[in-house]
N, C-alpha and C positions, 0 to 999 in steps of 0.2 A: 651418605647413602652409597650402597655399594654398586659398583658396575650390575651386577644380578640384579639387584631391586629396579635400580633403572630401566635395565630391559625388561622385566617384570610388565613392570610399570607402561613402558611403550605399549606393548604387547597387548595388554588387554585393552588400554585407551583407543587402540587401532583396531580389536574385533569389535568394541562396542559403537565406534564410529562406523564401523563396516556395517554391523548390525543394522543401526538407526536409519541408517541412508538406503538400504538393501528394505529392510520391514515392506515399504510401499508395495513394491515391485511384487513382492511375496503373498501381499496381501489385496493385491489389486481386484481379483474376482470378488472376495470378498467383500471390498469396500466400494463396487462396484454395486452391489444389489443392496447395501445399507441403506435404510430409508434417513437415518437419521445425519450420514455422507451427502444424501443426494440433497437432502432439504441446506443442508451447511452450505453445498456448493453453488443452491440458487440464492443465498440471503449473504454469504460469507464476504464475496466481491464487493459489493455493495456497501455495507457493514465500513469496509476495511479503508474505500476509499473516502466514507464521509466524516471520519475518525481525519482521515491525514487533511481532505480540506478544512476541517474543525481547527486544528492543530494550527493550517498554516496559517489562518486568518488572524487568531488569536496571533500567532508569531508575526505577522506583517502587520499590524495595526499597534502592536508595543511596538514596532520597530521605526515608525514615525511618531509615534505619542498621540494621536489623535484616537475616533470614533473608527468602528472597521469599513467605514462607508465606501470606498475604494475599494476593499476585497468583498463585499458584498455586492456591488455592482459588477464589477469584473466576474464577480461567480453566476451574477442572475442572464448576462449579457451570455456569457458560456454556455449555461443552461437552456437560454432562450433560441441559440443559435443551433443547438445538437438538437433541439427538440425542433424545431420548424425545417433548418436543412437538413441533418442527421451527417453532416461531418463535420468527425471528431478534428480532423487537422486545420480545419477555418475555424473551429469553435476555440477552440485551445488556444488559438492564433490572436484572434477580437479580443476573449480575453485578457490575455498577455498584456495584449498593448495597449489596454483602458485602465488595466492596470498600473504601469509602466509609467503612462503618456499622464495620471492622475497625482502620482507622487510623486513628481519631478515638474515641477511649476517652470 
């Protein structure tokens, strides 16, 4: 490949990365009155973190060979704490360490 194509090459890889990152900004009024924006943004959070506790449970209950009975408690004790105190940093906390304190005998 010649010097020219390379830069070629840089050049447009960096307007389209300028693009992509820039779009929001551009389009922020816009995506602001979207109904179908606003509904993503109340279901999306939600969605995206119960995918990742999905994921870890399955990952931490291969990871000792047993049932996920450990990260289902640690998850119910988490849940139980954020829902009766409403903090997240004692709840995150409990969990953790029922966690932790369960699969390490």
């Amino acid at each position: 490949m010649s010097k020219s194509h390379a830069l070629w090459a840089l050049l447009i890889m960096g307007a389209i990365t300028f693009g992509l990152r820039g779009l929001p900004f551009v389009a922020a009024r816009w995506l602001q009155s979207h109904p179908l924006i606003e509904r993503m943004g109340r279901f999306l959070p939600l969605a995206i973190m119960m995918l990742l506790l999905m994921h870890a449970m399955r990952g931490g209950s291969q990871g000792h060979g047993g049932l996920p009975w450990p990260e289902l408690a640690a998850v119910a004790l988490t849940m139980g704490l954020q829902w009766r105190l409403k903090h997240p940093l004692l709840s995150l906390l409990a969990g953790t360490a029922l966690y932790v304190w369960w699969i390490n005998p």
